[in-house]
NUSE-236587 format. One line per field, with one value per atom (N, C-alpha, C, O): residue in one letter; x, y, z; residue number from 0. Coordinates in nm, 4 decimals. Layout:
BEGIN
resn = A|...
east = X|...
north = Y|...
up = Z|...
resi = NUM|...
//
This chain:
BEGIN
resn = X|X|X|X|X|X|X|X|X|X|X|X|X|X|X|X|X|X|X|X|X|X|X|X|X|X|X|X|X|X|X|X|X|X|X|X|X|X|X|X|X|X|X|X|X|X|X|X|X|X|X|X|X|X|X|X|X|X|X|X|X|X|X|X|X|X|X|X|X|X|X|X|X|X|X|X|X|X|X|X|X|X|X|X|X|X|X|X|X|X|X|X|X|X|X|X|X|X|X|X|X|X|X|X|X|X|X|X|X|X|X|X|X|X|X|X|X|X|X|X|X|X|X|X|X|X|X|X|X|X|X|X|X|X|X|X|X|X|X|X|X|X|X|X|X|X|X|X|X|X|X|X|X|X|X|X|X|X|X|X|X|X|X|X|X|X|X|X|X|X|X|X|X|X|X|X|X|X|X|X|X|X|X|X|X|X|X|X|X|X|X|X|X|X|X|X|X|X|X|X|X|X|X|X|X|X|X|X|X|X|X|X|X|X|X|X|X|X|X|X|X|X|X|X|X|X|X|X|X|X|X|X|X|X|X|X|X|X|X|X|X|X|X|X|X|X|X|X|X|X|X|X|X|X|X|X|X|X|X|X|X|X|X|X|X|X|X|X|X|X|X|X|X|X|X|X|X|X|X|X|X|X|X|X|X|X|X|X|X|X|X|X|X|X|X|X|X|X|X|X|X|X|X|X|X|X|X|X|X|X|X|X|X|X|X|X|X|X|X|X|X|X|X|X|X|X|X|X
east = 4.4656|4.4329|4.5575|4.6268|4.5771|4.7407|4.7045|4.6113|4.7876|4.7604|4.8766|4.9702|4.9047|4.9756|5.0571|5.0482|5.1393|5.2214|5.2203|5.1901|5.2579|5.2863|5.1018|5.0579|5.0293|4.9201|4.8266|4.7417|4.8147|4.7092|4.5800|4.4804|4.6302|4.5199|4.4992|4.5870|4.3923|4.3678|4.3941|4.3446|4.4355|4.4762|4.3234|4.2472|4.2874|4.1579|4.1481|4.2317|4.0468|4.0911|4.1568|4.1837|4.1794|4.2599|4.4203|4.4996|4.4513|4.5687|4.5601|4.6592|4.4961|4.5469|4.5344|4.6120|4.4851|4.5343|4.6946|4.7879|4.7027|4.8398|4.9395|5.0501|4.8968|4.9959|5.0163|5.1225|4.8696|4.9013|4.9999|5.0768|4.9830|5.0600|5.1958|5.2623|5.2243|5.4181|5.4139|5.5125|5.3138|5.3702|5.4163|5.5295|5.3090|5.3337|5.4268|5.4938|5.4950|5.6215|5.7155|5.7827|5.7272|5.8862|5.8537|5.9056|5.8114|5.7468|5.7341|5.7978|5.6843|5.6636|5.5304|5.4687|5.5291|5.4290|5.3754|5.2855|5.4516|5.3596|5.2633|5.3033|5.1656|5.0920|5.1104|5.0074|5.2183|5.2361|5.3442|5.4672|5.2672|5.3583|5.3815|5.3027|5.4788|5.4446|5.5754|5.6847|5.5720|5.7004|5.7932|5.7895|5.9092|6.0774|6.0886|6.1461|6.0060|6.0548|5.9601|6.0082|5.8408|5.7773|5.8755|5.9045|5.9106|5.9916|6.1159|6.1695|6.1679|6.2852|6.2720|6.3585|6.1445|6.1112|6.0811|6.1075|6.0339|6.0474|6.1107|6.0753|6.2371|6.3508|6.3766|6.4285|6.3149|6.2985|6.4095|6.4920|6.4235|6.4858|6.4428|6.3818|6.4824|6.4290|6.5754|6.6890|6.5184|6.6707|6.7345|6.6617|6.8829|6.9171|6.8655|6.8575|6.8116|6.8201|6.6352|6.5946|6.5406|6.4495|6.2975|6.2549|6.2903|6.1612|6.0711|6.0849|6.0049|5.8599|5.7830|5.8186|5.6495|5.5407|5.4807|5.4445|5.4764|5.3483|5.2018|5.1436|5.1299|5.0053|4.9251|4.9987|4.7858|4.7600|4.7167|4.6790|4.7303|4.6768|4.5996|4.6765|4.4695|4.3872|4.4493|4.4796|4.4570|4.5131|4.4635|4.4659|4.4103|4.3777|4.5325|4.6194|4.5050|4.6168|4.5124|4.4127|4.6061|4.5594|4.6399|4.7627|4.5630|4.6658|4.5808|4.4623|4.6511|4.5901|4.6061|4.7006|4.4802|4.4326|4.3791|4.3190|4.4034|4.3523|4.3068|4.1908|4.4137|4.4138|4.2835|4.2237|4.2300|4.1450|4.1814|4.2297|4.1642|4.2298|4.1478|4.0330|4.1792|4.1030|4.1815|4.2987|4.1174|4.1654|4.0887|3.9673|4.1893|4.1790|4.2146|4.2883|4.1634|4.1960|4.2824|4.2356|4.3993|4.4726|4.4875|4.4111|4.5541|4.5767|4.7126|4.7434|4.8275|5.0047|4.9854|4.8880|5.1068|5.1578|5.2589|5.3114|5.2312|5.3296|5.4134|5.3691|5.5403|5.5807|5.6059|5.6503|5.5581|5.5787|5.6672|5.6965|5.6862|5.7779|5.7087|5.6246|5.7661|5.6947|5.7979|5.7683
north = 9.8489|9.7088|9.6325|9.6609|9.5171|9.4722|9.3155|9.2352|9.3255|9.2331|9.1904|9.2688|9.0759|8.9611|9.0468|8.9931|9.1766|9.2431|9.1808|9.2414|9.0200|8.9411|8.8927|8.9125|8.8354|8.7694|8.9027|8.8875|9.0213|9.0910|9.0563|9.1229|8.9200|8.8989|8.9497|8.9299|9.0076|9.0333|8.9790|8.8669|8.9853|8.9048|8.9064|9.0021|8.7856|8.7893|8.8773|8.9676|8.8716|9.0137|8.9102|8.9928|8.8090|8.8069|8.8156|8.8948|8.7352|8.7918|8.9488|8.9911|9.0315|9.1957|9.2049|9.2908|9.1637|9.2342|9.1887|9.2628|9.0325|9.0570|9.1012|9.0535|9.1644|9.2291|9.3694|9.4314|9.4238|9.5015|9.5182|9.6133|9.4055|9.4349|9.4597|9.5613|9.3745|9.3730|9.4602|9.5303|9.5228|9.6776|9.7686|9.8162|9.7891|9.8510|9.8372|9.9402|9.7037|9.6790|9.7385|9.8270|9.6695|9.6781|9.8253|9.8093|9.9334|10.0758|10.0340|10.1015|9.9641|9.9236|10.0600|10.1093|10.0816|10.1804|10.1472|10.2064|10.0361|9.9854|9.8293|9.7483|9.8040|9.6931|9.6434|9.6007|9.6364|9.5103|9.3661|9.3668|9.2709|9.1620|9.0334|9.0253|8.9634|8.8440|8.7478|8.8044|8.6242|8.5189|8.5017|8.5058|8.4741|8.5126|8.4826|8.5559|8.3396|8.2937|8.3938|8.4269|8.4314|8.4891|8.6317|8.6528|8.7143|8.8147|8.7684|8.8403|8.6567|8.6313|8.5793|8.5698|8.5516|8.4839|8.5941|8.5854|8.7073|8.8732|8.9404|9.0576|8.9082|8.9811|9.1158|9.2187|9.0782|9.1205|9.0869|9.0049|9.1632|9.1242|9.1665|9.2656|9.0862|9.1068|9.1461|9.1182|9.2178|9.3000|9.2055|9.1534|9.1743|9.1243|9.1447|9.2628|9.0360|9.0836|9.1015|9.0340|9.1461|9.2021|9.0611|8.9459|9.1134|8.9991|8.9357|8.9698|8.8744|8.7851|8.8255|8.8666|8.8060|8.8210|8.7061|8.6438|8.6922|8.5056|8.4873|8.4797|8.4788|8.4647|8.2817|8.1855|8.2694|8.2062|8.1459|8.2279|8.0318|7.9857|7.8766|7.7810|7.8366|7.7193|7.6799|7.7517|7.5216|7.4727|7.3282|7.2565|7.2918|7.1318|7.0215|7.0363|6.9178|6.8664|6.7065|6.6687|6.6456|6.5540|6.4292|6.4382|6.2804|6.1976|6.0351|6.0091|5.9787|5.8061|5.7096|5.6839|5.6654|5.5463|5.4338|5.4732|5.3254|5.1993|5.2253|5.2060|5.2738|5.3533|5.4291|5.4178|5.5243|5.6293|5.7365|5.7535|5.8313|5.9905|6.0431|6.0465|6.1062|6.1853|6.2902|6.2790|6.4384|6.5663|6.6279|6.6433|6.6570|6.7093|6.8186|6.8380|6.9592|7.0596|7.1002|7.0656|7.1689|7.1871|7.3541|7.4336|7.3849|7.5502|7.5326|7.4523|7.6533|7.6203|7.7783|7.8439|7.8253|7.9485|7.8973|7.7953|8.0925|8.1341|8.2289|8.3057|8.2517|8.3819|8.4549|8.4118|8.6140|8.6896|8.8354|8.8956|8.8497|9.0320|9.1509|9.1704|9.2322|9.3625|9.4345|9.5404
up = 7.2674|7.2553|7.2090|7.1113|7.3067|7.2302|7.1211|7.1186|7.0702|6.9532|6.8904|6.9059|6.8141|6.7695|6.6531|6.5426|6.6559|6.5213|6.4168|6.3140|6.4113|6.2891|6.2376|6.1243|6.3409|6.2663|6.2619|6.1740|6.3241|6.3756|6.4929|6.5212|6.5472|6.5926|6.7491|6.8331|6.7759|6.8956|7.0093|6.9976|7.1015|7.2250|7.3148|7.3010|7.4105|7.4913|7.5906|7.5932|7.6925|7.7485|7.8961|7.9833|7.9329|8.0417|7.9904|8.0413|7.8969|7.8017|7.8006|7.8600|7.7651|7.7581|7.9148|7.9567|7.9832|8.1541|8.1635|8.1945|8.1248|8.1694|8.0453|8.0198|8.0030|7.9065|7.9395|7.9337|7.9846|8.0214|8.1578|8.1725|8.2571|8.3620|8.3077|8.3276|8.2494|8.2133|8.1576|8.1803|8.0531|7.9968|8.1036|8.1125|8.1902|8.3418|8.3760|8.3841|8.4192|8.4971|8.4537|8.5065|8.3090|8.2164|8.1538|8.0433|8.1522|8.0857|7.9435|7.8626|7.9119|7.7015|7.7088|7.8032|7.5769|7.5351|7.3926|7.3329|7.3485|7.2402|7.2579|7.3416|7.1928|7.2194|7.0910|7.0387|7.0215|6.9489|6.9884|6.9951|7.0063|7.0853|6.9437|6.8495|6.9568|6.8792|6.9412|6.9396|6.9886|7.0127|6.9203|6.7973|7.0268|6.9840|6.7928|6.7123|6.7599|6.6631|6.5549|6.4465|6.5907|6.5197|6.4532|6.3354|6.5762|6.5251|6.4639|6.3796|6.4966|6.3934|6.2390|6.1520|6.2367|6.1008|6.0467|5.9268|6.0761|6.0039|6.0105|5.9977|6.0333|6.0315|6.0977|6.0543|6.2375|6.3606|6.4415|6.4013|6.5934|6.6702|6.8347|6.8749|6.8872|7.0794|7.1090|7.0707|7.1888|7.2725|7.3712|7.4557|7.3683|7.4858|7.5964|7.6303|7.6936|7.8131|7.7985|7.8931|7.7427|7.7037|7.8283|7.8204|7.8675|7.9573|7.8719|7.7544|7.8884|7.7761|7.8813|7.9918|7.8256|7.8795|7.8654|7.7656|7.9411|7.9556|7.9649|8.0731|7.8244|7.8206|7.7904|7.7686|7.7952|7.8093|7.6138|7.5301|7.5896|7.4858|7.4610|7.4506|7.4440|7.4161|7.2692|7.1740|7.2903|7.1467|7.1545|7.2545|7.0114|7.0175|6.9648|6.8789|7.0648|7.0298|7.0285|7.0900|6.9180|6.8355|6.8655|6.8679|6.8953|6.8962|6.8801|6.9010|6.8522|6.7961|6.9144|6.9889|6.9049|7.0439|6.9202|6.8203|6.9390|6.9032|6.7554|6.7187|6.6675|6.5061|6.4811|6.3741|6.6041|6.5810|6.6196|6.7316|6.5309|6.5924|6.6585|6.6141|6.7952|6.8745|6.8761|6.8399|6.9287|6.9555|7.0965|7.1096|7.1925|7.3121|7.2921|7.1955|7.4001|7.3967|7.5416|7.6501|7.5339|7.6243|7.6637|7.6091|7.7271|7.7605|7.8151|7.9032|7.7267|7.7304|7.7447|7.7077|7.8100|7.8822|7.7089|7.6643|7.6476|7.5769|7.6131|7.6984|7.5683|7.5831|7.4607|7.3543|7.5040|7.3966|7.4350|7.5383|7.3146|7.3166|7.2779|7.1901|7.3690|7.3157|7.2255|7.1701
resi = 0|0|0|0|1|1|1|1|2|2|2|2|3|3|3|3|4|4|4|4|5|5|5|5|6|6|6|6|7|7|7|7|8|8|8|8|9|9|9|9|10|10|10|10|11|11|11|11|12|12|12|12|13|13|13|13|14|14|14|14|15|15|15|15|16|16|16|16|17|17|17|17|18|18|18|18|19|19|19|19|20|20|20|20|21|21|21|21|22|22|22|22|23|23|23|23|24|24|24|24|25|25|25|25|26|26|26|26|27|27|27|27|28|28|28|28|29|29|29|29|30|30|30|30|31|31|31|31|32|32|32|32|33|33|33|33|34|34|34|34|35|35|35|35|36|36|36|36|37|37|37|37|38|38|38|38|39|39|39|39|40|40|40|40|41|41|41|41|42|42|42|42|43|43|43|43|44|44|44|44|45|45|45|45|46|46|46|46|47|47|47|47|48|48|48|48|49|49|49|49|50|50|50|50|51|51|51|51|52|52|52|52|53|53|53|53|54|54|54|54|55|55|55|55|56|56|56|56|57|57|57|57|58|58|58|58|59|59|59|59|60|60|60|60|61|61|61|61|62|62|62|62|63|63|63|63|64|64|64|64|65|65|65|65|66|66|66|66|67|67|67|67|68|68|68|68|69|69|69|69|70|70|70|70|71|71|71|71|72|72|72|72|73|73|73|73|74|74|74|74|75|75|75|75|76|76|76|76|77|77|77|77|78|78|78|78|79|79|79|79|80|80|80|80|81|81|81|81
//
């Protein structure tokens, strides 16, 4: 099951298909993933050269119309490392 190294959190399962694909592609054999800045803020590192994997993320994004806040929900392609 692949999952977020830094938060622990589980990835969905169309996120783990394509994680699993790029594991496939690139031969990874571990399922811990987390983005570039994530591993650098733990004093981590991504290998030169090293591919991302591009999963999907739902996120609310928040913004002011006529001084009332509304929040829409969007879906952004992340990339992550194995």
């Amino acid at each position: 099951m692949n999952f977020n190294y830094i938060t622990n959190a589980i990835y969905s399962d169309k996120n783990q298909e394509l994680l699993d694909l790029h594991a496939a592609q690139y031969e990874l054999n571990s399922n811990a993933w987390a983005g570039f800045k994530q591993w650098a803020d733990n004093n981590r590192k991504v290998k030169k050269g090293a591919k991302a994997a591009r999963i999907q993320m739902i996120c609310a994004k928040k913004y002011t119309k006529d001084g009332e806040e509304k929040t829409f929900t969007v879906c952004k392609t992340v990339a992550v490392f194995n």
